[in-house]
KENUVEX-392200 format. One line per 5 residues: their letters; for each residue x, y, z of N, C-alpha, C, O. Coordinates in Angstrom, 3 decimals. Layout:
a> X Y Z X Y Z X Y Z X Y Z ~ ...
***
This chain:
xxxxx> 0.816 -1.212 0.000 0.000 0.000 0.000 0.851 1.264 0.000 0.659 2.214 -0.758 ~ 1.896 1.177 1.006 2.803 2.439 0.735 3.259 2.650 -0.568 3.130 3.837 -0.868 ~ 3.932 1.701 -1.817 4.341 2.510 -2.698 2.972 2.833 -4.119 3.062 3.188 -5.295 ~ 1.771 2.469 -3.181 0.277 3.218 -3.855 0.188 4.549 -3.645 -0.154 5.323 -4.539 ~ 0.476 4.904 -2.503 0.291 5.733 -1.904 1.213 6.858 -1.851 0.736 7.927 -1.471
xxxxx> 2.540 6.810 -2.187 3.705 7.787 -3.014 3.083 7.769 -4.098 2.525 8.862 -4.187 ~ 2.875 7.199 -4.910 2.650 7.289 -6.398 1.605 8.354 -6.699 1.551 9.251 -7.540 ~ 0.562 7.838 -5.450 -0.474 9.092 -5.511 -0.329 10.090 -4.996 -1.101 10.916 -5.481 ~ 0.463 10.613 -3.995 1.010 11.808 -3.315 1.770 12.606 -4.619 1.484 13.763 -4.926 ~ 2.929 11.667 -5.430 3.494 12.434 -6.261 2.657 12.773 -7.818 2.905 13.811 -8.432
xxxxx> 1.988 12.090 -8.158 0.587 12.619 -8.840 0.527 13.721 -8.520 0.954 14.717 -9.103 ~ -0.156 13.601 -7.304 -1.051 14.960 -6.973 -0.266 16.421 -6.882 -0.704 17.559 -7.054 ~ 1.187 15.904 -6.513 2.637 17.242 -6.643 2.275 17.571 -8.203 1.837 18.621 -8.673 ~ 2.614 16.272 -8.896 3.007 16.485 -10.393 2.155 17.304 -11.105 2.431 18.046 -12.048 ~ 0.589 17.006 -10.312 -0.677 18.067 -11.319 -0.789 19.384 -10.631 -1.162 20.361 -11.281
xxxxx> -0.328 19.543 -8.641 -0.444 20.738 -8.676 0.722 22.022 -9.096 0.421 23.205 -9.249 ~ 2.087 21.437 -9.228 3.075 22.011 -10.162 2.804 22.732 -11.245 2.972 23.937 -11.436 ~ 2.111 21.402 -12.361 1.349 21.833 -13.558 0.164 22.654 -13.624 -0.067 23.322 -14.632 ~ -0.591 22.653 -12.640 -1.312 24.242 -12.383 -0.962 25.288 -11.774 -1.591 26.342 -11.672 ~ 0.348 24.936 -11.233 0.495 26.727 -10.710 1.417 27.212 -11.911 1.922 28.324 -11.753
xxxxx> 1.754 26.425 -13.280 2.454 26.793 -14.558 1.267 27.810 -15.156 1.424 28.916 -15.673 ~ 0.112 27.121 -14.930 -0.901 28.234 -15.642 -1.087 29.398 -15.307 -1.118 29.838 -14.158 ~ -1.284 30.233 -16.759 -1.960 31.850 -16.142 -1.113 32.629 -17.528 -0.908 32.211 -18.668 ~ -0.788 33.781 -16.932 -0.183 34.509 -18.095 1.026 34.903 -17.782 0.986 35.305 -16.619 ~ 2.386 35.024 -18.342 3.548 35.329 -17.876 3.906 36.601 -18.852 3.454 36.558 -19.996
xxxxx> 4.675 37.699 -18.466 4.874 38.351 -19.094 6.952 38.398 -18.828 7.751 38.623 -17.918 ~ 6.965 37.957 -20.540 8.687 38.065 -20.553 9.476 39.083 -20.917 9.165 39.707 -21.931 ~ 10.228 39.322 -20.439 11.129 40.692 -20.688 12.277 40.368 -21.476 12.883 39.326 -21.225 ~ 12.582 40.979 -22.221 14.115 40.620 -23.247 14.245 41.914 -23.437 13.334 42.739 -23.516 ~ 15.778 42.153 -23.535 16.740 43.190 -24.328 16.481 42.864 -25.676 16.761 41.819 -26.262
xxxxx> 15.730 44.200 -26.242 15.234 44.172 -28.015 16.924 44.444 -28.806 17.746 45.355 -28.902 ~ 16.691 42.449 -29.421 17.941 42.734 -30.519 17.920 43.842 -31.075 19.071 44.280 -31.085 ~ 17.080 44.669 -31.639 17.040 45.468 -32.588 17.357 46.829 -32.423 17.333 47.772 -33.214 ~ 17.619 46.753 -31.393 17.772 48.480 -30.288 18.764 48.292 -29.734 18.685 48.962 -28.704 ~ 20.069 47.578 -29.766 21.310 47.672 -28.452 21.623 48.574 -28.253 21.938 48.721 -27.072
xxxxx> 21.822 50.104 -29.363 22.628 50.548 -28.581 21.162 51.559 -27.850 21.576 52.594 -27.326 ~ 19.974 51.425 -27.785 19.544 52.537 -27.061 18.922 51.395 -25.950 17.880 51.724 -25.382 ~ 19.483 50.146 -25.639 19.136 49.036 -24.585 17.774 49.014 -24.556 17.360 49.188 -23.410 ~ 16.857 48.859 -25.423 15.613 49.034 -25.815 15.080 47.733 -25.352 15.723 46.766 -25.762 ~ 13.978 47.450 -24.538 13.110 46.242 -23.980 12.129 45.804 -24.649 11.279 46.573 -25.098
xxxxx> 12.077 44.237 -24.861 11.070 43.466 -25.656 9.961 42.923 -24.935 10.321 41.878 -24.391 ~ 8.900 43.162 -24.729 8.164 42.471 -24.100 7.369 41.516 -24.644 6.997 41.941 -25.738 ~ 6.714 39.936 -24.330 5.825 39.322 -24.771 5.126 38.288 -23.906 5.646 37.750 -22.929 ~ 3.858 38.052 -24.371 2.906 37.376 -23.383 3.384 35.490 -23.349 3.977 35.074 -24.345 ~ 3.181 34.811 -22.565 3.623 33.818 -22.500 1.749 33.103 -21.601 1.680 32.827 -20.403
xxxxx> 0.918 33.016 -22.279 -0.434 32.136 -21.663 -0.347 30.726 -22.258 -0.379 30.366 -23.434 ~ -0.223 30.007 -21.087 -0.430 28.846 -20.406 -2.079 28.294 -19.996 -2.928 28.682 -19.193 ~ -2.006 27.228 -20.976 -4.027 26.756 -20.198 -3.685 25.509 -19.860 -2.596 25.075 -20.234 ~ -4.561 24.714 -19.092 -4.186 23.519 -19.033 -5.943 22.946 -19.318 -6.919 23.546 -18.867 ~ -6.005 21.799 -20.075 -6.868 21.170 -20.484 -6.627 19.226 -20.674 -5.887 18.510 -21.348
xxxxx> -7.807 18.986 -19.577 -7.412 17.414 -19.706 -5.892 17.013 -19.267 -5.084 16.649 -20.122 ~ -5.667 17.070 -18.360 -4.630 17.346 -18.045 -3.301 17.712 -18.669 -2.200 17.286 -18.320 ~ -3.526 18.429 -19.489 -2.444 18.400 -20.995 -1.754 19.923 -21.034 -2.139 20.334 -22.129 ~ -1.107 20.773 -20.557 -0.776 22.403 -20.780 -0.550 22.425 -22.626 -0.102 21.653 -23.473 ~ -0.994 23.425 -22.603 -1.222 24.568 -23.950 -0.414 25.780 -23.655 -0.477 26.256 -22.522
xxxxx> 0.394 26.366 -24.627 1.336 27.432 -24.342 0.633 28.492 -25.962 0.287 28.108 -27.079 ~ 0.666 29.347 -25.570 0.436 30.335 -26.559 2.035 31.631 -26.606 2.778 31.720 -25.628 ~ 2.225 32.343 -27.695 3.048 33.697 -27.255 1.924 34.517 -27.718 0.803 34.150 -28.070 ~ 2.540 35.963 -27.637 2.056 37.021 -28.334 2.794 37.508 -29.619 3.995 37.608 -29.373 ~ 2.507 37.830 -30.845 2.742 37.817 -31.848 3.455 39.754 -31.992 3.182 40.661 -31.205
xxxxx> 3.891 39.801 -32.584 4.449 40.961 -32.942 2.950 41.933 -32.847 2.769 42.897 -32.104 ~ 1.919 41.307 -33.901 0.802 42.486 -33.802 -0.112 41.893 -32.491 -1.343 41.875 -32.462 ~ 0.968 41.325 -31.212 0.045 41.534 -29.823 -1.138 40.484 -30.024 -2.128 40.742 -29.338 ~ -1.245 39.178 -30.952 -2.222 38.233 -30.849 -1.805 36.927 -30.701 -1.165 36.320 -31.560 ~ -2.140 36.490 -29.667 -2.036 35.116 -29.333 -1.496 33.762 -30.415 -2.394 33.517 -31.221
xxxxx> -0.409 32.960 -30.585 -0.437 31.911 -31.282 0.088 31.310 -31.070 1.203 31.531 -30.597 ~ -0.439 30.048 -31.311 0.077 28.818 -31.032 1.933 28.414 -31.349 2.635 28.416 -32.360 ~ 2.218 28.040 -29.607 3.763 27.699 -29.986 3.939 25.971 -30.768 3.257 24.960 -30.936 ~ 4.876 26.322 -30.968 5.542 24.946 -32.082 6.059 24.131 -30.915 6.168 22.922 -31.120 ~ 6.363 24.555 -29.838 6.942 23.439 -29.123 6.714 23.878 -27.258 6.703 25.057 -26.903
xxxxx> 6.634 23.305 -26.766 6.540 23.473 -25.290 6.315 22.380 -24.308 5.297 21.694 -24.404 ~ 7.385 22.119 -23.160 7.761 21.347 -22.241 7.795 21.916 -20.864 8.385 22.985 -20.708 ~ 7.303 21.403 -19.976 7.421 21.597 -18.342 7.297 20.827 -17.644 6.345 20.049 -17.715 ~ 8.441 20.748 -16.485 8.927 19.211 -16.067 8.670 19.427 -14.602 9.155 18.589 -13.843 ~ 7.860 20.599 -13.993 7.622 20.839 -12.638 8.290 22.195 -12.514 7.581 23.124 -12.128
xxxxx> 9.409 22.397 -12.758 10.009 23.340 -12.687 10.884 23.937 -13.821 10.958 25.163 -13.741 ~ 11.344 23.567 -14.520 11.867 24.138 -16.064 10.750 24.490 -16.915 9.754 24.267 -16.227 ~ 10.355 24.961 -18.149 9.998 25.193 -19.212 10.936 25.578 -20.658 11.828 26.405 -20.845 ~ 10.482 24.880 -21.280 11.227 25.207 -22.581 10.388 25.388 -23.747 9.745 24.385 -24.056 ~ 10.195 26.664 -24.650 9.129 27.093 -24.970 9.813 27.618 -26.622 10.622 28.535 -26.765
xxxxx> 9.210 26.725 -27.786 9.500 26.935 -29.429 8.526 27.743 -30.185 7.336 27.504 -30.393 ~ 9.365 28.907 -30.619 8.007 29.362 -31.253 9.009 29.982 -32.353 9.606 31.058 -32.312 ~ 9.018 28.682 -33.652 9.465 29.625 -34.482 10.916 29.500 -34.492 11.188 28.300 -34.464 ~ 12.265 30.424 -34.527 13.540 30.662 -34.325 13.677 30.794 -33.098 14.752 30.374 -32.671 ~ 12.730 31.385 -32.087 13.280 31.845 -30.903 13.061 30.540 -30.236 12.287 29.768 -30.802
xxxxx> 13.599 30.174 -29.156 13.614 29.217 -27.774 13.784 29.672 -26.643 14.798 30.233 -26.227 ~ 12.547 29.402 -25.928 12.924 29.820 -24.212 13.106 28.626 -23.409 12.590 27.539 -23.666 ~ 13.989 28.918 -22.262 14.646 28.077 -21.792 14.207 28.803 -20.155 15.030 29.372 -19.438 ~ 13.327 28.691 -19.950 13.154 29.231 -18.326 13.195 28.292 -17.025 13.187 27.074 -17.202 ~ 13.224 28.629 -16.186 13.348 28.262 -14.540 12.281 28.933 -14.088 12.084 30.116 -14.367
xxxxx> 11.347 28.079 -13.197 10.265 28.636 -12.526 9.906 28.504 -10.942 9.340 27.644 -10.268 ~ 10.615 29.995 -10.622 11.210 30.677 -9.024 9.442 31.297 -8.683 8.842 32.235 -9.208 ~ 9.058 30.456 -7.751 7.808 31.407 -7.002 7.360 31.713 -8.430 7.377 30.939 -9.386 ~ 6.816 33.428 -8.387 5.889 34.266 -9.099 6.656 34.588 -10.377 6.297 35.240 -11.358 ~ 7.839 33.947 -10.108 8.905 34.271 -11.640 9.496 33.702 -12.544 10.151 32.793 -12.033
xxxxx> 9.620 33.727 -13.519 11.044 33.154 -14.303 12.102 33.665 -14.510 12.350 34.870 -14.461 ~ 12.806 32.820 -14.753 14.545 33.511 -15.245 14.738 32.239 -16.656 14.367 31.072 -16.782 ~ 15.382 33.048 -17.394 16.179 32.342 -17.842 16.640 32.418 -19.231 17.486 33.309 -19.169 ~ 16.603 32.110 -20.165 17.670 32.800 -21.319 16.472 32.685 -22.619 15.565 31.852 -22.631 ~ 16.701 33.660 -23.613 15.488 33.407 -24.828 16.853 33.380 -26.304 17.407 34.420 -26.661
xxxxx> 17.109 32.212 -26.851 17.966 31.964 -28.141 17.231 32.293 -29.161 16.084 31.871 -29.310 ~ 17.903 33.195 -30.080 17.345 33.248 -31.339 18.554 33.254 -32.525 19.619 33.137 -31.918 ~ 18.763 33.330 -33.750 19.607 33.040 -34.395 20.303 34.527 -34.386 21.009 34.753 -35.369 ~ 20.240 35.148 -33.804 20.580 36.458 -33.466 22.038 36.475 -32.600 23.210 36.635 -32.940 ~ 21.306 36.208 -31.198 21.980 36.284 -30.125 21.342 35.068 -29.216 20.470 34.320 -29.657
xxxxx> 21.961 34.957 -27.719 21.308 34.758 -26.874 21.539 35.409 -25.368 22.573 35.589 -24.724 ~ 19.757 35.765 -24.987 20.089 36.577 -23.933 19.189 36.550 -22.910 18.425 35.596 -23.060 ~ 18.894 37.350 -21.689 18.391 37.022 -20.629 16.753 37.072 -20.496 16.084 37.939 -21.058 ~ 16.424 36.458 -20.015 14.586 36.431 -20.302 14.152 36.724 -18.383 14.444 36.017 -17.419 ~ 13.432 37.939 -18.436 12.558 37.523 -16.990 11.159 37.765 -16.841 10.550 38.731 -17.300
xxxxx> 10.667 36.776 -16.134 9.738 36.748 -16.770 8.308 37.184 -15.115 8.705 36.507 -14.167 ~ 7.433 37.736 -14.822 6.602 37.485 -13.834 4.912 37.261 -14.149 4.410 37.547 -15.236 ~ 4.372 36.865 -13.336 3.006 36.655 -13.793 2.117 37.712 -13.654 1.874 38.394 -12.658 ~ 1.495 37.778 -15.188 0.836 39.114 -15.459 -0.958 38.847 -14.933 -1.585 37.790 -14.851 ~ -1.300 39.964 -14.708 -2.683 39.552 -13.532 -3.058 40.945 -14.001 -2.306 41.877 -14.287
xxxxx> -4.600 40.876 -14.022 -5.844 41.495 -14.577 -6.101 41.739 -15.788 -6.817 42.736 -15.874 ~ -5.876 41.341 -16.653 -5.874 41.046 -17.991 -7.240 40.285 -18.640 -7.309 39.104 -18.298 ~ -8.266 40.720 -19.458 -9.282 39.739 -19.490 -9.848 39.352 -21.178 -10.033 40.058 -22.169 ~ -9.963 38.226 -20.972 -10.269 37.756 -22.855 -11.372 37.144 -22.204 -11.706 36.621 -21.142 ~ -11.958 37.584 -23.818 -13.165 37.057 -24.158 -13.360 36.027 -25.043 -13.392 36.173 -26.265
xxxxx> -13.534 34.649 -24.265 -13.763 33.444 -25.589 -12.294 33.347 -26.585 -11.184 33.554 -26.094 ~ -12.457 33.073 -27.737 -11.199 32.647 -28.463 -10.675 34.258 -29.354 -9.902 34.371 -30.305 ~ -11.348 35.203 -28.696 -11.096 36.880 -29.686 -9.818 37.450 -28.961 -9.683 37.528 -27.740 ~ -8.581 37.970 -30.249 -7.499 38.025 -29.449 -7.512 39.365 -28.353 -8.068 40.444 -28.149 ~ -6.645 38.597 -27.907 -6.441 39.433 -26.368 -5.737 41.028 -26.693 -4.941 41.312 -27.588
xxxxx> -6.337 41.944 -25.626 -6.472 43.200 -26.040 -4.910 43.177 -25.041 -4.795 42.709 -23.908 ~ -3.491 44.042 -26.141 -2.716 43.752 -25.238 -1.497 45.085 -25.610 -0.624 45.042 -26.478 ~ -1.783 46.188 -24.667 -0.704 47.373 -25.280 0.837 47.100 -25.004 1.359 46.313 -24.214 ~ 1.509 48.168 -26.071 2.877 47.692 -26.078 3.096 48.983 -26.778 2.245 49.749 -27.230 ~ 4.447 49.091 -26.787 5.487 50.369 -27.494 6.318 50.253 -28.348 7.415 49.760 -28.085
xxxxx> 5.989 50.683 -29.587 6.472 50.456 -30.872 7.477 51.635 -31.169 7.152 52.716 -30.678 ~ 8.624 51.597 -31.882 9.480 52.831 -32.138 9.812 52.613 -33.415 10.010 51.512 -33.930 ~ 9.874 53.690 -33.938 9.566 53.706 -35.405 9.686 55.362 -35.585 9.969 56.093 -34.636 ~ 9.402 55.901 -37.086 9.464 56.921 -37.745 8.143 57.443 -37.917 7.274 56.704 -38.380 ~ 7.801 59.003 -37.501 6.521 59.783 -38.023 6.628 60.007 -39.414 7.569 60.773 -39.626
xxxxx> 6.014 59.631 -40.523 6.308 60.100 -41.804 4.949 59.951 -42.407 4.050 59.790 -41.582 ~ 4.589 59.970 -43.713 3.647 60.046 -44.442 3.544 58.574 -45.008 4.436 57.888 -45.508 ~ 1.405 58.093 -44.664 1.277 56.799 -44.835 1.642 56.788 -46.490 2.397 55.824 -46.624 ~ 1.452 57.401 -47.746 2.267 56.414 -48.956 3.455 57.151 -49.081 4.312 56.272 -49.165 ~ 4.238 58.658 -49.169 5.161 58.959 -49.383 6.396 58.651 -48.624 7.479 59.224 -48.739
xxxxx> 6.001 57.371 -47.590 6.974 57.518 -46.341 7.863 58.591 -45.449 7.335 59.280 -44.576 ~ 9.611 58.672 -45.842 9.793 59.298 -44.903 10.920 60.280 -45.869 11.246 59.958 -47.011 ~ 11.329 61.286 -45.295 12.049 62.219 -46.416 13.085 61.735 -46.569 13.391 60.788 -45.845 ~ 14.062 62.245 -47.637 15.217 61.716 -48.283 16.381 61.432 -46.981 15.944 61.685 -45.858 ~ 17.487 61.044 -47.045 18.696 61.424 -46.599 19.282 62.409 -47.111 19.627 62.639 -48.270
xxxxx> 19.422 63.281 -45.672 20.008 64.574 -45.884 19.145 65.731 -45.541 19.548 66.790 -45.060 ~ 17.524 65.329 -45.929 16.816 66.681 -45.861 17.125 67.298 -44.565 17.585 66.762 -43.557 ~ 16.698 68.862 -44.829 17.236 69.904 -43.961 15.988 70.087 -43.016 16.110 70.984 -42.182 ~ 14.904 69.437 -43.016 14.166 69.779 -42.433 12.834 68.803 -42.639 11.724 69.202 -42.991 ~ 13.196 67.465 -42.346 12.663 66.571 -42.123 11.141 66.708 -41.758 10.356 66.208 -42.564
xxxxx> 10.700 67.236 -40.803 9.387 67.185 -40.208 8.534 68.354 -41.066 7.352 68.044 -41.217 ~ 8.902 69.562 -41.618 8.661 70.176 -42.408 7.956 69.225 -43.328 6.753 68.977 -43.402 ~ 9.273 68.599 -44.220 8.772 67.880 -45.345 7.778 66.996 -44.967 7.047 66.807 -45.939 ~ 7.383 66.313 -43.916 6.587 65.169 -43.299 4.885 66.639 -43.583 3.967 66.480 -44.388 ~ 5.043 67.746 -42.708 3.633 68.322 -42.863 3.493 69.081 -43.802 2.381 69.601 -43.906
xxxxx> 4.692 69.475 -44.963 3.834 70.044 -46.084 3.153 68.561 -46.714 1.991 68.601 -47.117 ~ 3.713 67.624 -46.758 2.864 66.880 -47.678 1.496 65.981 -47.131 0.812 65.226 -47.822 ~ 1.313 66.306 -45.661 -0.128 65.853 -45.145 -1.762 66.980 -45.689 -1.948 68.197 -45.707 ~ -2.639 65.780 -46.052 -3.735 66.324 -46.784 -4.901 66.739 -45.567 -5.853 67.512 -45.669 ~ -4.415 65.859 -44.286 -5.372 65.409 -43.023 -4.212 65.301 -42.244 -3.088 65.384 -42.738
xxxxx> -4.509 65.047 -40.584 -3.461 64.256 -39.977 -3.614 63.037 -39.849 -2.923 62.391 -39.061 ~ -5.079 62.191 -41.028 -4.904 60.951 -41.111 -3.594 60.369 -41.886 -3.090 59.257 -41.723 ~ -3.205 61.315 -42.697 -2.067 60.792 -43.878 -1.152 60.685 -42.729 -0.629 59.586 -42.908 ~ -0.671 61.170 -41.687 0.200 60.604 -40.975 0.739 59.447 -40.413 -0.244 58.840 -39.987 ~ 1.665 58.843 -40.187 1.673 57.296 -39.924 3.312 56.836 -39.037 4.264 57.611 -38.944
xxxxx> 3.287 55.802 -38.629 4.255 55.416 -37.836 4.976 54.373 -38.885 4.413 53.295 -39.076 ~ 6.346 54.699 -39.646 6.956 53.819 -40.368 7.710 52.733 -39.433 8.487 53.217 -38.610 ~ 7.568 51.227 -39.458 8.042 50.294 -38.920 8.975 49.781 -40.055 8.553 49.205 -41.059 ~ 10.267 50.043 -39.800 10.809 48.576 -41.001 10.762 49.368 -42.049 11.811 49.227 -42.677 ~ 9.985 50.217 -42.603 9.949 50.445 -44.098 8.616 50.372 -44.252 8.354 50.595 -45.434
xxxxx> 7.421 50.116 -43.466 6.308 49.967 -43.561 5.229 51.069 -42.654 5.208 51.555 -41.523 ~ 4.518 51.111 -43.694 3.618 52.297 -42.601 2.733 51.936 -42.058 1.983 51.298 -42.797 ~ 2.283 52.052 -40.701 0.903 51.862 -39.805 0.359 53.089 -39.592 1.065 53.975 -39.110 ~ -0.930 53.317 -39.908 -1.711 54.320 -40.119 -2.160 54.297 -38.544 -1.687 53.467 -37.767 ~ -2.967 55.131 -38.208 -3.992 55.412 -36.593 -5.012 55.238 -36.661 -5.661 55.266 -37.706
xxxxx> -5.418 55.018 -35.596 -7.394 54.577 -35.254 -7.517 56.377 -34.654 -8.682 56.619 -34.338 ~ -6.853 57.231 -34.518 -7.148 58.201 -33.294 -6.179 58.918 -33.691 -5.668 59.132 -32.592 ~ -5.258 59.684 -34.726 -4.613 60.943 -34.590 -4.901 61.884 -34.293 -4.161 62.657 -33.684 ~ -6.305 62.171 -34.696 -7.024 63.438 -34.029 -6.459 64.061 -32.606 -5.974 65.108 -32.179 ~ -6.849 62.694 -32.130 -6.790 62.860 -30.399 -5.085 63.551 -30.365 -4.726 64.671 -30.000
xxxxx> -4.464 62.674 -30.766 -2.713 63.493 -30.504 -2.225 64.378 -31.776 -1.049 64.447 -32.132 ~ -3.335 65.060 -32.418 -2.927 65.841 -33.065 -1.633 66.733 -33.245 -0.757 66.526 -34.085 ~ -1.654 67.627 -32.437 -0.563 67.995 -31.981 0.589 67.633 -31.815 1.495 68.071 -32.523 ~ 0.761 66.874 -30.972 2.313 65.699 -30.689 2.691 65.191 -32.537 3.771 65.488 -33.048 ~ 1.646 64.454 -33.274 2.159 63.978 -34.386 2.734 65.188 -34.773 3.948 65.369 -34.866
xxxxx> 1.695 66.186 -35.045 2.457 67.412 -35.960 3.929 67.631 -35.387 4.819 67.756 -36.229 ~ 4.173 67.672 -34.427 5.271 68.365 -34.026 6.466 67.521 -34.149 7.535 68.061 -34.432 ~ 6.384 65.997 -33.928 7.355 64.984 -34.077 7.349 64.745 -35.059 8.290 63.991 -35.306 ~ 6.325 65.135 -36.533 6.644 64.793 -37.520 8.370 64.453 -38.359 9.031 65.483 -38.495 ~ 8.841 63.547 -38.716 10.036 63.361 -39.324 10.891 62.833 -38.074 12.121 62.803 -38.032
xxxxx> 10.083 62.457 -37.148 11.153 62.514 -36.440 11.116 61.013 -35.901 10.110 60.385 -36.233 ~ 12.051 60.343 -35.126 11.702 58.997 -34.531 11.065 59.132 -32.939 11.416 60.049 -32.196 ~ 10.108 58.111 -32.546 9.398 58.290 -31.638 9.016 57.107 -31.316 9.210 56.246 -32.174 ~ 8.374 56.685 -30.033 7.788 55.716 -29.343 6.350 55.847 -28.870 5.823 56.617 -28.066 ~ 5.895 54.887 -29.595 4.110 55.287 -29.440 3.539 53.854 -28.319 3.656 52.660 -28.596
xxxxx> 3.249 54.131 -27.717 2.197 53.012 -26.833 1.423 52.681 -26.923 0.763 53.559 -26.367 ~ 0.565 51.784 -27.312 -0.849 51.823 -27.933 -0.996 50.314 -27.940 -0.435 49.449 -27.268 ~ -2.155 50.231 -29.146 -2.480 48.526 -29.588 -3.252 48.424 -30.532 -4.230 49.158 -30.671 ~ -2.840 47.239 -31.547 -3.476 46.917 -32.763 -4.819 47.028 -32.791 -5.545 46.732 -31.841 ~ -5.269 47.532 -34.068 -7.113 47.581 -34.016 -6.983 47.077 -35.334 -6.604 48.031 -36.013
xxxxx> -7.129 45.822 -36.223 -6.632 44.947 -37.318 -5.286 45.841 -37.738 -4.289 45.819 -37.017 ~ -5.333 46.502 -38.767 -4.257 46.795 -38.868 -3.394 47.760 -38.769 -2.227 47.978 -39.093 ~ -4.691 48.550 -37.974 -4.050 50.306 -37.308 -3.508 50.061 -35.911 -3.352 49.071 -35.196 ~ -3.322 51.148 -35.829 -3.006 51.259 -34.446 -3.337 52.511 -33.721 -3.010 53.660 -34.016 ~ -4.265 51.951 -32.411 -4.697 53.088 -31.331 -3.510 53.067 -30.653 -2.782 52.153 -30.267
xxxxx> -3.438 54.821 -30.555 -2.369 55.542 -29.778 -2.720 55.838 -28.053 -3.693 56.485 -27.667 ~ -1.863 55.311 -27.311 -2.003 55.544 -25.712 -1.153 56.752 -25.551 -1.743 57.745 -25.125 ~ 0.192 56.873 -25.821 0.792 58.053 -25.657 1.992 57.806 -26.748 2.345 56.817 -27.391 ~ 2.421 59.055 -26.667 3.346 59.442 -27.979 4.568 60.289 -27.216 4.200 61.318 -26.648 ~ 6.044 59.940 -27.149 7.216 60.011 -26.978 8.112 59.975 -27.222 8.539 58.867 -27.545
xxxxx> 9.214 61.353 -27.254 10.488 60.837 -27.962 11.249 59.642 -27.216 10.901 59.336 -26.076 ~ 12.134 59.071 -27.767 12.942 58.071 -27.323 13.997 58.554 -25.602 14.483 58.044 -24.593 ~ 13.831 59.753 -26.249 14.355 60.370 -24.336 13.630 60.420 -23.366 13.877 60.568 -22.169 ~ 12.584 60.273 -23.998 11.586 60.650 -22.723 10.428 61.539 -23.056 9.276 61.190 -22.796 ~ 10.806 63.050 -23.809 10.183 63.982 -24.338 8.556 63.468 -24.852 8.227 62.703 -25.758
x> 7.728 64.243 -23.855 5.998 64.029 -24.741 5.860 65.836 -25.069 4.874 66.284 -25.655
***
């Protein structure tokens, strides 16, 4: 009867382990793409458990939930595939640590559990974040190299301050709401900036608008 009775004690460890894995984690990384201004990556890490089976989701660049390619948790490790990147975490209390590989680099991941957050059914999760990028014009993009007066050129050629837009990459994201920061766009026009906000399909609502120093 005793080694019935471990077996079922460690069961019952093994499934309540695997539920305190669930919930939502939010991971922190140093953004490859920003070293030298030490720029921070953030992304969602939700965990469900069903039938006794865990489900791992990330958050996608445009902030929507998808399914990872690979995911393991052994009580206390996790190792999490999505794609090129790999997380490799340790799970301390309310936290993680531990390293995120991509064909890039590899570097430090921390991670804590994110709380009050609420979805509805399978509609993606409403989830703000801070994008940095260029004020320029949604089809003319952004002025030459060299111009003398960058933001100039950005508002002679706006028709509205809808034509305004946040260039990512080479790509423009238009606004749900410039109106509202009218002002701020005009004035940062041409210039680089950090907007806070969140996807609305393929715009983006603005929370606040900032230079990279700090400056609103």
């Amino acid at each position: 009867m005793v080694p019935v009775l471990m077996l079922a004690l460690l069961a019952e460890l093994g499934a309540a382990q695997q539920s305190y894995a669930v919930g939502i984690w939010n991971l922190q990384t140093r953004n490859l793409t920003q070293r030298a201004t030490g720029g921070v990556r953030n992304v969602l890490l939700r965990i469900d458990e069903s039938e006794g089976e865990l489900r791992a989701q990330v958050t996608s660049p445009r902030n929507y939930f998808m399914d990872v390619t690979g995911f393991r948790f052994d009580g206390r490790r996790m190792v999490v595939q999505y794609g090129s990147y790999e997380y490799d975490l340790e799970l301390e209390g309310d936290g993680l640590d531990g390293t995120m590989t991509s064909p890039v680099a590899s570097v430090r991941v921390i991670g804590t559990r994110q709380e009050g957050l609420m979805y509805g059914g399978d509609a993606p999760a409403r989830y703000v974040a801070t994008r940095t990028g260029s004020l320029g014009h949604v089809t003319k993009l952004l002025p030459p190299d060299g111009e003398a007066n960058p933001g100039e050129w950005v508002r002679s050629r706006l028709e509205s301050i809808d034509d305004i837009a946040l260039v990512l990459r080479g790509i423009p994201v238009s606004f749900v709401n410039p109106d509202e920061f009218e002002q701020q766009l005009r004035v940062f026009a041409g210039q680089r900036v950090a907007v806070t906000g969140e996807w609305v399909g393929v715009r983006y609502r603005i929370h606040e608008i900032e230079l990279p120093n700090g400056s609103q």
